[in-house]
Residue frames relative to the residue before (quaternion, step in Angstrom):
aa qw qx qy qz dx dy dz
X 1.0000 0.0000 0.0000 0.0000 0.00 0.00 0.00
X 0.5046 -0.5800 0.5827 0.2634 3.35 -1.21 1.03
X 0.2778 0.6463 -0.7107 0.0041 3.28 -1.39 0.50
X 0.6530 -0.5959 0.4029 0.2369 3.18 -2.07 1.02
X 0.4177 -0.8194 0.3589 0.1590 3.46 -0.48 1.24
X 0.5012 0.6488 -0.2868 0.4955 3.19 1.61 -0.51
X 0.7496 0.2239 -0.2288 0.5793 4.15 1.07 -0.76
X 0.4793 0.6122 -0.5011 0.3800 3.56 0.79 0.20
X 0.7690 0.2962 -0.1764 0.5383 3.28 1.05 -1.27
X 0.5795 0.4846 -0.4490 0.4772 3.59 1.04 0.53
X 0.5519 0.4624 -0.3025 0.6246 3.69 1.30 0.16
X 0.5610 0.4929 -0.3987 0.5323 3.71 1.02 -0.01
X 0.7555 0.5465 -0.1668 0.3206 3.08 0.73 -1.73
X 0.6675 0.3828 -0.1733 0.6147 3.51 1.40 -1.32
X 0.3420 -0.8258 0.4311 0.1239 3.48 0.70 -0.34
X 0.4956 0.4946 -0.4012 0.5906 2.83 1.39 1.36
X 0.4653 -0.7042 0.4270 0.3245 3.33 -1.66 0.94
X 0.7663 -0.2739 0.2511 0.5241 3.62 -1.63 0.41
X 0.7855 0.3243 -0.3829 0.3623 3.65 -0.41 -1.24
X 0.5740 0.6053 -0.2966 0.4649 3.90 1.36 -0.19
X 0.7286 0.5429 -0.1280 0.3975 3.07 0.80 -1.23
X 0.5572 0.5131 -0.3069 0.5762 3.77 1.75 -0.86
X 0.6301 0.4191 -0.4520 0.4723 3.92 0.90 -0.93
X 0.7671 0.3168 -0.4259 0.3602 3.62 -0.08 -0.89
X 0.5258 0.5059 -0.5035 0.4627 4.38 0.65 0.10
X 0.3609 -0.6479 0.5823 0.3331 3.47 1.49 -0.78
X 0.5710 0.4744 -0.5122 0.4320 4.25 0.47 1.11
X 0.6423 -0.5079 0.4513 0.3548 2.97 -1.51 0.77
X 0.5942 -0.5754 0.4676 0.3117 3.61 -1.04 0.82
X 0.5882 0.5721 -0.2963 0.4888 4.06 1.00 -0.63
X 0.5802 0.5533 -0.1833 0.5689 3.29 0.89 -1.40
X 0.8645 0.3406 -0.2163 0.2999 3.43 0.15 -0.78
X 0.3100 0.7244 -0.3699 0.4923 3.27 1.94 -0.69
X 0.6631 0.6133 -0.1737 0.3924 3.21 0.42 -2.10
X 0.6467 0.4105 -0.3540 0.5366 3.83 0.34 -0.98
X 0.6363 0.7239 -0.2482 0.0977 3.29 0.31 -1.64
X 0.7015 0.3928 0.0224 0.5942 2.50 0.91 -2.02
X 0.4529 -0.5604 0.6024 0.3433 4.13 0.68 0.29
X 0.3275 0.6194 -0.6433 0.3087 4.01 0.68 0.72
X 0.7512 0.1965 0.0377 0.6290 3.94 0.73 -1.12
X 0.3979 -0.6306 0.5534 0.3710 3.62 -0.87 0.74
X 0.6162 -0.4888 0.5707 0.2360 3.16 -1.75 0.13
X 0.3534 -0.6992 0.5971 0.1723 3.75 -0.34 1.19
X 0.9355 -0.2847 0.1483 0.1477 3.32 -1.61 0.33
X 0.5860 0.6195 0.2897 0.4347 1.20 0.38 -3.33
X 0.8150 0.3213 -0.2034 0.4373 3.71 0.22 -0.74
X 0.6514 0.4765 -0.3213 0.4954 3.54 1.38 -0.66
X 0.6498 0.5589 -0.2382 0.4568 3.69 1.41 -0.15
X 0.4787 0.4919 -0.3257 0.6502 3.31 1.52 -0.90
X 0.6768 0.3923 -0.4116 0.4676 4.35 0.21 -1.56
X 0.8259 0.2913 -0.3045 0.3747 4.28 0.36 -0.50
X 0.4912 0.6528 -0.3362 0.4686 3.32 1.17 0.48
X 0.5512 0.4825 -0.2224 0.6434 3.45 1.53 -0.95
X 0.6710 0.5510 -0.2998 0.3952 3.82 0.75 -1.20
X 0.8679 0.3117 -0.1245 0.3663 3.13 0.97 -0.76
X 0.1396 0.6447 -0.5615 0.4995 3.39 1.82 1.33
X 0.6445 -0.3681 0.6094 0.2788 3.29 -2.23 0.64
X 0.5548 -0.5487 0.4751 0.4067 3.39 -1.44 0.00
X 0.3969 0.8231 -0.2161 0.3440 3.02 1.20 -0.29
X 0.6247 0.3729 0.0595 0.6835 3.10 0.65 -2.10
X 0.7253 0.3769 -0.4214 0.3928 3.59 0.10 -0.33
X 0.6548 0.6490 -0.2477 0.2978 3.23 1.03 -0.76
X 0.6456 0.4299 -0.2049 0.5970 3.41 1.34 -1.26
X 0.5738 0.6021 -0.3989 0.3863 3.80 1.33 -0.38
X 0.5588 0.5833 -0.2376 0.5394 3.57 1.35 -1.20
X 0.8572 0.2554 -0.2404 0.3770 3.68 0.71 -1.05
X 0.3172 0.7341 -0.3000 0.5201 2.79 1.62 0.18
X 0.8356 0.3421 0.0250 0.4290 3.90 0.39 -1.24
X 0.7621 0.0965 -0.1628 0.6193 3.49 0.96 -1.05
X 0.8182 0.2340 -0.3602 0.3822 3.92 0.67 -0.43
X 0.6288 0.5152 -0.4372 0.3849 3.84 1.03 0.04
């Protein structure tokens, strides 16, 4: 199975799984499946928003994660 290489390694990087990873970009979990799997290209917008997040401190990334999926 194809899969986009750009959220694989942003699900590596953030260390969360897919159905995690779509809450903290802030996309429906379908929608994202869709990217994933190279079913729908990746928009822009979304590759900028996935290296913008990448490029917070652990820090910032951390309170961002609890912030989104546990708050």
């Amino acid at each position: 199975m194809k899969e986009n290489a750009t959220l694989v390694d942003f699900e590596a990087h953030v260390g969360l799984k897919s159905t995690y990873a779509c809450r903290l970009i802030g996309m429906a979990y379908p929608t994202y499946a869709a990217y994933r799997s190279c079913a729908r290209p990746l928009p822009r917008y979304h590759q900028n928003h996935v290296q913008d997040i990448k490029r917070l401190s652990r820090r910032e990334l951390g309170k961002l994660i609890n912030e989104r999926i546990y708050g």
